[in-house]
Structure formats: C-alpha cells, structure tokens
C-alpha positions, 0 to 999 in steps of 0.5 A: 471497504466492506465488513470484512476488510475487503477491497471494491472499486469502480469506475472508468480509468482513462488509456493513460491512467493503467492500474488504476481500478486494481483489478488488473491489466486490460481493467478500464471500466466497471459499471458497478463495485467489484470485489479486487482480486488481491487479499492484500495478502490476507489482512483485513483493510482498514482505510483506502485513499484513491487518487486521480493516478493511484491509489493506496490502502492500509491493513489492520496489520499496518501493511501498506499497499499501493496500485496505479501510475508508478511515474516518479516514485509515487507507489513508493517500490523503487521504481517506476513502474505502474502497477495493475493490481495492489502490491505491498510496500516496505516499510521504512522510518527515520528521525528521532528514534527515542522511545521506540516510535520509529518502530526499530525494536532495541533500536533507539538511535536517530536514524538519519536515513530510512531504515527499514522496519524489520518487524513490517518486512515480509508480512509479519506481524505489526509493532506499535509505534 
C-alpha cells in the first residue's frame, strides 16, 4: 500500500493460482511492484492480507474487497468463481444487535442470520460500529 492508499503487487502466481497478482487475466509474473489497475472504487486502502490463494484489502471507508481462487466460497461473493482483479464484497453482520455494533441503524435486534449492512451496500459511506 502506498502513501495514498493505492495497491501493488509482485511476484510470480503459479498456472493454478488465477488472480492471484490482481492485475487481471493472463498476469502470472511481475518482476517488480506494479500499481493494480483497480481504484477499489475510489477509496483509499487502508490494509491488505495476501495469502498463498487470495488476497483481500480494506478501505478507509470499511469496504472489503477480494481477488484470487473463488473455490469454496472463499472470496466471500456467493460463488465460486475466481476473480482476476480485486472486486467489492457485501457486507453482512449477525449476533447481538444491542447498541448498534452490528452496524444496522435503528435496527437493534439480534440477527440470527446474516443481514446485510445497508449503510455499506453500494459504496456508500461507512457507519461505526
């Protein structure tokens, strides 16, 4: 991540591994840092985790966005498709909903199941939680 929030990666990303630089499809090896081609919409990263199949990063304004081997759910989009370039997840909360920390506005009731966080949905701004 550089000064202004924006994404590099390098390395080498093996035949079974699609995705996995974040630049796009055919990308398997970049001898030196190189700038990803997607904005994350914008917003400024704040912290990235690289795994050995994936890879996500969050934004400043709570956005979450993930690239790399979809198998299994793991890039969180409700498939299983891999994904070349980093690409934005919904977000979602459930458990004890009491004083907001679920981040569902009025909503304070425990959510039994994932609920969307509409205040997250679409690229809008963020809540606190």
């Amino acid at each position: 991540i550089d000064g202004e929030g924006r994404l590099s990666s390098c390395g080498n990303a093996p035949d079974h591994v699609p995705g996995l630089l974040g630049h796009g499809e055919g990308v398997t090896r970049l001898d030196a840092p190189t700038r990803l081609p997607s904005t994350l919409g914008g917003e400024r990263a704040v912290s990235v985790s690289a795994g050995d199949g994936h890879s996500l990063a969050l934004t400043a304004g709570g956005a979450v966005w993930s690239w790399g081997v979809g198998t299994f759910g793991r890039l969180g989009h409700g498939d299983e498709q891999n994904q070349w370039q980093p690409k934005k997840l919904e977000a979602f909360a459930w458990g004890k909903g009491e004083r907001g920390c679920l981040g569902h506005g009025e909503d304070l009731s425990n959510q039994l199941l994932p609920k969307k966080i509409e205040a997250l949905a679409g690229g809008g701004g963020g809540a606190g939680a």
